[in-house]
N, C-alpha and C positions, 0 to 999 in steps of 0.2 A: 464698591466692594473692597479696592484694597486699600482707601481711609478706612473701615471697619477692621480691617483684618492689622493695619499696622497701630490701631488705639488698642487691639485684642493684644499684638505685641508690646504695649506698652504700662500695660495694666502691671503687670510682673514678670518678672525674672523666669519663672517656671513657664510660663506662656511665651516668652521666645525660644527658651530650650527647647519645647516643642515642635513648634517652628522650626528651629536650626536643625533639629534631631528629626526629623520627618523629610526634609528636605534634603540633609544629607543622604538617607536612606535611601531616597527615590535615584539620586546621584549614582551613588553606589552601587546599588542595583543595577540600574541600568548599563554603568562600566564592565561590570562583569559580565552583564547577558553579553555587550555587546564584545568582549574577549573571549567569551565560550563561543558564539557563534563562528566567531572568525575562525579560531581556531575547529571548526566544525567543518566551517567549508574546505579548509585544504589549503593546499600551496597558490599562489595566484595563478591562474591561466585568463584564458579568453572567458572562460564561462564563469569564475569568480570575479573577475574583474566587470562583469557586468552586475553582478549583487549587489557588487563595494559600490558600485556607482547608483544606484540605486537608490543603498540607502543613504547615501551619501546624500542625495540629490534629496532625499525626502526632511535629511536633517538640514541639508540649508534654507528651506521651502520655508520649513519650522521655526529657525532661525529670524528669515525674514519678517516672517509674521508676527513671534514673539518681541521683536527689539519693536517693529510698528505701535505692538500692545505697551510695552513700556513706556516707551514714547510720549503715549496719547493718552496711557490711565495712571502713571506717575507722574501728581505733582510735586512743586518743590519745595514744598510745605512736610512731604513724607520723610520721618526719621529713619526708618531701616531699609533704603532704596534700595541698597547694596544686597539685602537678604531677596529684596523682589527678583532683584538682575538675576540673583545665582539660582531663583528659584525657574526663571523663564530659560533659562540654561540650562538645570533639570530636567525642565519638561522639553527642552530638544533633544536633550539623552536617552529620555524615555521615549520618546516620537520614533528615534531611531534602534533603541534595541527591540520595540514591539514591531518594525517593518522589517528588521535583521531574521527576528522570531518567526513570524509568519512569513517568509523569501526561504528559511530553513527548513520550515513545516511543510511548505509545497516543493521544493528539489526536493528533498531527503525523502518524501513518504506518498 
């Protein structure tokens, strides 16, 4: 799948902006869910510093398993490796502001 998805990026020019623009998005997004939420839960104590760890512990889980996927499904034949790295870095931002999301949704409500 991602030799199809980096020949999709290589067809054209508009077809990696896509890419770059989609994955930035998800980046972004995620930075700010995970900046609103902090700033949601409050000053650190005992009870925030058990969230932080939390999510923390769920992004480096994420981490781990996404560098394992690159690893093993990035050959070195692929031209945009670098777009894949940042996109499996995404998706531990996203891994972590959706556990930050729902760790909010259960204290808060």
């Amino acid at each position: 799948m991602i030799d199809v998805l980096d020949r999709w990026m290589l067809e054209s020019v508009g077809n990696f902006n896509i890419f770059v623009g989609v994955m930035t998005f998800i980046y972004i997004g995620s930075l700010l869910v995970l900046f609103f939420v902090g700033k949601k839960f409050g000053r650190p104590d005992e009870r925030t510093n058990a969230i932080y760890l939390k999510i923390i512990s769920s992004m480096f889980t994420t981490q781990l398993i996404m560098t394992g996927l690159f690893i093993s499904l990035v050959d070195s034949n692929i031209h945009y490796f670098r777009q894949f790295l940042l996109l499996f870095q995404a998706i531990v931002f996203l891994v972590g502001a959706i556990n930050a999301f729902r760790l909010y949704k259960k204290d808060f409500n």
